[in-house]
C-alpha positions as CSV (number, residue, x, y, z in Angstrom):
1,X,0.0,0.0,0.0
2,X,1.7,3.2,-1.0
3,X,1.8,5.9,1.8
4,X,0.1,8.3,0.1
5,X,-3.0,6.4,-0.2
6,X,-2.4,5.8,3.5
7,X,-1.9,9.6,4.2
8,X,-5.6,10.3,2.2
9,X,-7.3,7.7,4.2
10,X,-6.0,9.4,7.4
11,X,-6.5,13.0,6.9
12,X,-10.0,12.2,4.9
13,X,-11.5,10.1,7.8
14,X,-10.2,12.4,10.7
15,X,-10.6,15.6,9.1
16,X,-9.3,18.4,11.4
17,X,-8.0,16.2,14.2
18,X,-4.7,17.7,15.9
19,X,-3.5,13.9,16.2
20,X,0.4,13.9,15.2
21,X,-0.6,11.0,12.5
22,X,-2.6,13.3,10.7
23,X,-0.4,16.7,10.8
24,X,2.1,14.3,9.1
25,X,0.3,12.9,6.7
26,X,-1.1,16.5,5.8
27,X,2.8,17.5,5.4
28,X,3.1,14.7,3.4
29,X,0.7,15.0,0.8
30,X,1.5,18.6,0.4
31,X,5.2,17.6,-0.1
32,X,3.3,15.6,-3.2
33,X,1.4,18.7,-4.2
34,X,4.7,20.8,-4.3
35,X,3.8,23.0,-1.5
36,X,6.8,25.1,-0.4
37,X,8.3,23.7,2.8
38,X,8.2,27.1,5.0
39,X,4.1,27.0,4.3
40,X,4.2,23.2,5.3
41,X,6.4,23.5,8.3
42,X,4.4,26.9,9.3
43,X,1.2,24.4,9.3
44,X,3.2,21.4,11.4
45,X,4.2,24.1,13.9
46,X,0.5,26.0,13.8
47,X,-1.2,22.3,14.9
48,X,0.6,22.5,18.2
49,X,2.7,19.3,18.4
50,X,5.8,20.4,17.2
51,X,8.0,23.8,17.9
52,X,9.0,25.3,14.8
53,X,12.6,23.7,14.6
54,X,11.4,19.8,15.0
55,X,9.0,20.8,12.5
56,X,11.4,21.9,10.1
57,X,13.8,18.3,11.0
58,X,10.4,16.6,10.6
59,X,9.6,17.5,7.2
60,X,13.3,16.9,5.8
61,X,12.7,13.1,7.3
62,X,9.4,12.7,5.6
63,X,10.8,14.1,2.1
64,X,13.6,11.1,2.3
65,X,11.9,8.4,4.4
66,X,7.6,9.3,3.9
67,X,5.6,9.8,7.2
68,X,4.5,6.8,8.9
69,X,7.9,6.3,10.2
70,X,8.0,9.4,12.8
71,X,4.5,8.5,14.1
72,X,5.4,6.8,17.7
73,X,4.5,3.1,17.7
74,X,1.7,2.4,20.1
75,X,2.7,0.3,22.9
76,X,0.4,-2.5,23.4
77,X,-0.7,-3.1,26.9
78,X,-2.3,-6.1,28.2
79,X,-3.6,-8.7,25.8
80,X,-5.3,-6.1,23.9
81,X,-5.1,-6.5,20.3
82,X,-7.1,-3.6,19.3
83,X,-6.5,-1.0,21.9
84,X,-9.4,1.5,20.4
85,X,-12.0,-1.6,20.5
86,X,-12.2,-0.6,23.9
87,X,-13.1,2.8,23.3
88,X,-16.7,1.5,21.2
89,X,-18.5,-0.1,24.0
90,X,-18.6,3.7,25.7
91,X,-19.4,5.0,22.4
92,X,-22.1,3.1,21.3
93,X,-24.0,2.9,25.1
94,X,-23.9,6.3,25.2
95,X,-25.8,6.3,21.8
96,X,-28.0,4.2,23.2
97,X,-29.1,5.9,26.3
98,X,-29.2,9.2,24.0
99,X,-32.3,7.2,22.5
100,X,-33.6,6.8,25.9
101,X,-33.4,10.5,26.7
102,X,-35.4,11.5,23.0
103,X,-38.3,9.0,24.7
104,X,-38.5,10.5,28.4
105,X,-38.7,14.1,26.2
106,X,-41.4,13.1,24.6
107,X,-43.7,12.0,27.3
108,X,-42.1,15.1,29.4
109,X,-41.3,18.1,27.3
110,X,-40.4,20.0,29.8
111,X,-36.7,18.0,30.0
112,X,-34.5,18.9,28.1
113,X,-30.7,17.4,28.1
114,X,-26.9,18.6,27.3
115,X,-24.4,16.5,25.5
116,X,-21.1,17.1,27.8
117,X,-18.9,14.0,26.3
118,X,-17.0,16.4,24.0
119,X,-16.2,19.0,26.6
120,X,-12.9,17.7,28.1
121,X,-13.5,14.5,29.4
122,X,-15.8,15.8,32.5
123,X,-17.3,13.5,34.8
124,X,-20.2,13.7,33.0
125,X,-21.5,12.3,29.9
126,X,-24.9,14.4,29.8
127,X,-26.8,16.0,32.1
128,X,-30.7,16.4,31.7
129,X,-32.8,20.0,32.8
130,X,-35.8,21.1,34.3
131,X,-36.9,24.1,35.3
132,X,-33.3,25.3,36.4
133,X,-32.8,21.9,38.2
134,X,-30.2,19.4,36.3
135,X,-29.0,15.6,36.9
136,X,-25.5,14.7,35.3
137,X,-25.4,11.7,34.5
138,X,-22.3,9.2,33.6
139,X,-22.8,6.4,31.0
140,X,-21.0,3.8,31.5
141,X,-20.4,0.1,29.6
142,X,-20.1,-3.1,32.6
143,X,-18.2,-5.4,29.5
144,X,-16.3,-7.5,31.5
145,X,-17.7,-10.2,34.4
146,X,-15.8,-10.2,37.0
147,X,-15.5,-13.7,37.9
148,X,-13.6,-13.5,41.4
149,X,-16.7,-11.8,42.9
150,X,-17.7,-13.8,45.2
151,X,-14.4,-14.8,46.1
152,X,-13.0,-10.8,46.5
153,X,-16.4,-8.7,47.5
154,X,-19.4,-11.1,48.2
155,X,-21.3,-10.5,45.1
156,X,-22.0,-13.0,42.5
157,X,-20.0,-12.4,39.5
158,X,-23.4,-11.8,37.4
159,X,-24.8,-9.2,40.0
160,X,-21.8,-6.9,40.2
161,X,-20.5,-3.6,38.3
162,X,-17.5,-1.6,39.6
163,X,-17.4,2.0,40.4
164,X,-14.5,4.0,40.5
165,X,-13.7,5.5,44.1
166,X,-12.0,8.5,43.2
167,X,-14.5,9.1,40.5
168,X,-17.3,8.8,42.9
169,X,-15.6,11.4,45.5
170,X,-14.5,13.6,43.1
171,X,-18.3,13.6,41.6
172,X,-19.4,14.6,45.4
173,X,-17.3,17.9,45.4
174,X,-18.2,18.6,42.1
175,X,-21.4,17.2,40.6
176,X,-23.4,15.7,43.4
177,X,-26.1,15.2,41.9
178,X,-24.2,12.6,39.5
179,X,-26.2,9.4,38.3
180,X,-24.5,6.9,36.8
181,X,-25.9,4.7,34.2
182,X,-24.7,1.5,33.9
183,X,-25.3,-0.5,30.5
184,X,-24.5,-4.8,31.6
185,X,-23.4,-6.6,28.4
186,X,-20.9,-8.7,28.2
187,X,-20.8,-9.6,24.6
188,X,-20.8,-6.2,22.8
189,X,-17.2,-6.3,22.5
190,X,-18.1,-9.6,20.4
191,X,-20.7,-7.6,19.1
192,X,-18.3,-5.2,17.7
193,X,-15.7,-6.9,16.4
194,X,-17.9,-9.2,14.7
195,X,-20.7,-6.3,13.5
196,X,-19.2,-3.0,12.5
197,X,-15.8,-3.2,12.0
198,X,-16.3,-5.4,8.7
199,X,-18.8,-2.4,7.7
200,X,-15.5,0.0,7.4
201,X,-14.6,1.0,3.8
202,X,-11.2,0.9,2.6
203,X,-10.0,4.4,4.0
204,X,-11.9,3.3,7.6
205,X,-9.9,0.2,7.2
206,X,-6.7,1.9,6.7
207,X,-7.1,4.6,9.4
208,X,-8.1,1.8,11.9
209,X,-5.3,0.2,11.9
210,X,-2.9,2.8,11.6
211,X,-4.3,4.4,15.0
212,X,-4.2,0.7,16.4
213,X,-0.2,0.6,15.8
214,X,0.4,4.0,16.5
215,X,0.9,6.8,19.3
216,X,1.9,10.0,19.4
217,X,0.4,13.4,21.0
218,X,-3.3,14.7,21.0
219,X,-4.0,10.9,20.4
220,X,-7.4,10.9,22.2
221,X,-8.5,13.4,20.1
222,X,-8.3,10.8,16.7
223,X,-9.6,8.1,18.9
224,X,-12.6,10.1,19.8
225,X,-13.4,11.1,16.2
226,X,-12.7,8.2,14.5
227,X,-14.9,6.5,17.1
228,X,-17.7,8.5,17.6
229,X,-17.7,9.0,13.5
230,X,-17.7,5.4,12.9
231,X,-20.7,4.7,15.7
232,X,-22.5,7.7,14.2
233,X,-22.6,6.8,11.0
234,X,-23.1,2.9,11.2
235,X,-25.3,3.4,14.1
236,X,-28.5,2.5,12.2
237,X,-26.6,-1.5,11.5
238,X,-25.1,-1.4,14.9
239,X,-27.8,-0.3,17.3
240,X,-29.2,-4.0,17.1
241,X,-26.1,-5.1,19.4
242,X,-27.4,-2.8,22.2
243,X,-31.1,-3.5,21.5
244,X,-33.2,-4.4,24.8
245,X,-30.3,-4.1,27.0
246,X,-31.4,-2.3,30.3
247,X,-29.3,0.7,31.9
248,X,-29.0,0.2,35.7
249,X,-28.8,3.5,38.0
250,X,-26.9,4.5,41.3
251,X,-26.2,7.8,42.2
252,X,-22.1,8.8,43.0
253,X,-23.4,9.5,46.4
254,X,-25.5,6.1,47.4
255,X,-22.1,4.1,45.9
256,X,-19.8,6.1,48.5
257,X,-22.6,5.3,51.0
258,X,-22.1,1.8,50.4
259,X,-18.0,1.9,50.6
260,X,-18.7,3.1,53.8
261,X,-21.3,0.6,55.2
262,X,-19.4,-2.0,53.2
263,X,-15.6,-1.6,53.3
264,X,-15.1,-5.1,51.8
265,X,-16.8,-4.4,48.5
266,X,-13.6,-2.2,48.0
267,X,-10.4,-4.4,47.8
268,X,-7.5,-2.8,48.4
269,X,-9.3,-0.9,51.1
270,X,-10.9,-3.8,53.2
271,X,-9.3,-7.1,51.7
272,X,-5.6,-7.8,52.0
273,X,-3.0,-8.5,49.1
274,X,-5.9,-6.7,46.3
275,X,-3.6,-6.9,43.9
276,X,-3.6,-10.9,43.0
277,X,-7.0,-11.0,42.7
278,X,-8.8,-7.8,41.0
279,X,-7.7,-4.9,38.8
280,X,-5.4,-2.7,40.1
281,X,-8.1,0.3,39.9
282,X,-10.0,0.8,43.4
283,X,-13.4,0.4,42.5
284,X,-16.3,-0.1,45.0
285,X,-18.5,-3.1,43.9
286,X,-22.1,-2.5,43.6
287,X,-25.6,-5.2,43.5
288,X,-26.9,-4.5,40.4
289,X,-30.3,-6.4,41.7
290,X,-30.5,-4.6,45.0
291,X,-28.8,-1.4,45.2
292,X,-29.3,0.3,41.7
293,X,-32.6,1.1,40.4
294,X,-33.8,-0.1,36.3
295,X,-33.6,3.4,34.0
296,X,-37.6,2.5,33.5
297,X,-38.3,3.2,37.1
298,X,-36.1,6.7,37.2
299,X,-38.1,7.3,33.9
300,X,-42.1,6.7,35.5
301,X,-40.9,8.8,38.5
302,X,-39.8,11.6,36.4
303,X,-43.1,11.7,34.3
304,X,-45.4,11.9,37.2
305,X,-43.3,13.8,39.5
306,X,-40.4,16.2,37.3
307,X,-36.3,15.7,38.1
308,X,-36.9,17.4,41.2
309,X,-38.2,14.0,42.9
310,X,-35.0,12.5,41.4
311,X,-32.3,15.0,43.4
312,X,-34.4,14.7,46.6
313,X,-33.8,11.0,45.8
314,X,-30.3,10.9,45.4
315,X,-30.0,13.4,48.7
316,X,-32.2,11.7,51.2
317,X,-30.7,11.6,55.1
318,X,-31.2,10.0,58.0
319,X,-30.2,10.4,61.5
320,X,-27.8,7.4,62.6
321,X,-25.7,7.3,65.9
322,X,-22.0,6.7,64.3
323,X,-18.2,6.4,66.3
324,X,-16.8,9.9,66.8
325,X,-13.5,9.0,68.6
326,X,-11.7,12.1,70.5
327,X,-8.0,9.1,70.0
């Protein structure tokens, strides 16, 4: 494959990405084009992942060696094959609860929502209004069964999701009103793999598994539009892989609550040597069946009494005599 079919693929699939990948490939075809090399370098430097002076080194490399060489090779963690595939179960179970939220609008116009996903990373996917009240709310994708349950935190494997800790405290100080909504499917990956990457054309094809060998800086921001692009526009072949799964709710403050009552649903904080039996991320473990709440209930309570019932919900107290010791 010649790399100038490679470079087109890249810059025609991510568009305007900052991604190092595609500022070279950019300098590249316009080395073909006959571009003069100060406007070239003067648009390496302007995409922020070069000073002037690499850039200029840079494109006197590509003009002798072409431009998929100084892209850093990706370092492959794990077992992961395909380190983006990850990146698609979020993608697409965000989609769906975006469905989700068109239906609660319709039998209650009066919500209305916000799409935070592309505003930095927040700790909030979306967050949904009503009459100056809002509700963030984290999507999430539960993708992998974690078999040592029982064995590390009392729960069986097929009644447990994780939530991170530091996550969940952070949400407190920040967003307290934070739901998260869990999507439980442990073959989407399958789903995936199998599904919609075979529906990539030939430049999709290329650019996928360039970004899956490669690194390099503003990386996240390819990721993200080559995944979000790819769910967007395949998500009327795809959405049958999310089809009738339920999204399970628990609020950032009820899964702190429950680290608290529970300190052994949190190895690492109440279960010695952790790190031989779970991930090395401190998550608090939480019973789907009995401490999170279906999205269909959250949705009847918020037709017949408005998001307001929701937060008072999510901030109920009650009086409970606790150990205040003065040593």
């Amino acid at each position: 494959m010649s790399e100038q079919k490679e470079a087109s693929a890249l810059v025609a699939v991510l568009g305007e990405s900052r991604w190092v990948g595609v500022t070279l490939a950019r300098a590249y075809l316009g080395l073909l084009k006959g571009t003069e090399d100060s406007i070239i370098s003067r648009q390496i430097y302007n995409s922020g992942s070069m000073t002037m002076v690499r850039a200029r080194e840079s494109l006197a490399k590509i003009k002798s060696s072409g431009f998929l060489n100084f892209i850093p090779p990706r370092k492959k963690l794990g077992s992961a094959e395909n380190p983006i595939t990850k990146l698609f179960p979020a993608a697409i179970t965000e989609q769906q609860f975006l469905t989700n939220i068109d239906s609660l609008r319709e039998k209650r116009p009066s919500i209305d929502y916000e799409d935070q996903r592309f505003s930095g990373h927040t700790l909030a996917d979306f967050r949904l209004i009503e009459a100056g009240l809002d509700v963030p709310i984290n999507v999430k994708n539960a993708g992998t069964r974690f078999e040592n349950a029982k064995q590390l935190v009392g729960l069986e494997p097929n009644d447990c999701i994780p939530i991170p800790v530091y996550k969940a405290y952070d949400a407190l100080e920040k967003i307290p009103n934070l739901l998260y909504a869990v999507s439980v499917d442990y073959s989407l990956i399958q789903s995936i793999n199998k599904g919609l990457i075979p529906l990539f054309d030939e430049e999709e094809e290329i650019t996928w598994e360039i970004l899956n060998s490669h690194s390099g800086s503003h990386l996240r921001d390819a990721e993200d539009r080559f995944v979000y692009g790819m769910t967007q526009k395949y998500w009327g072949k795809m959405q049958f892989a999310v089809l009738g799964t339920e999204f399970r709710l628990i609020s950032a403050r009820k899964a702190i609550r429950i680290l608290q009552k529970h300190p052994k649903r949190t190895p690492g904080i109440g279960l010695r040597a952790w790190g031989t039996g779970a991930n090395a991320e401190v998550n608090v473990h939480i019973s789907i069946a009995e401490e999170t709440k279906p999205w269909k209930e959250i949705c009847e309570r918020i037709y017949e009494k408005g998001l307001v019932d929701i937060i008072r919900a999510v901030n109920r107290k009650h009086t409970e005599v606790v150990y205040d010791p003065e040593i």
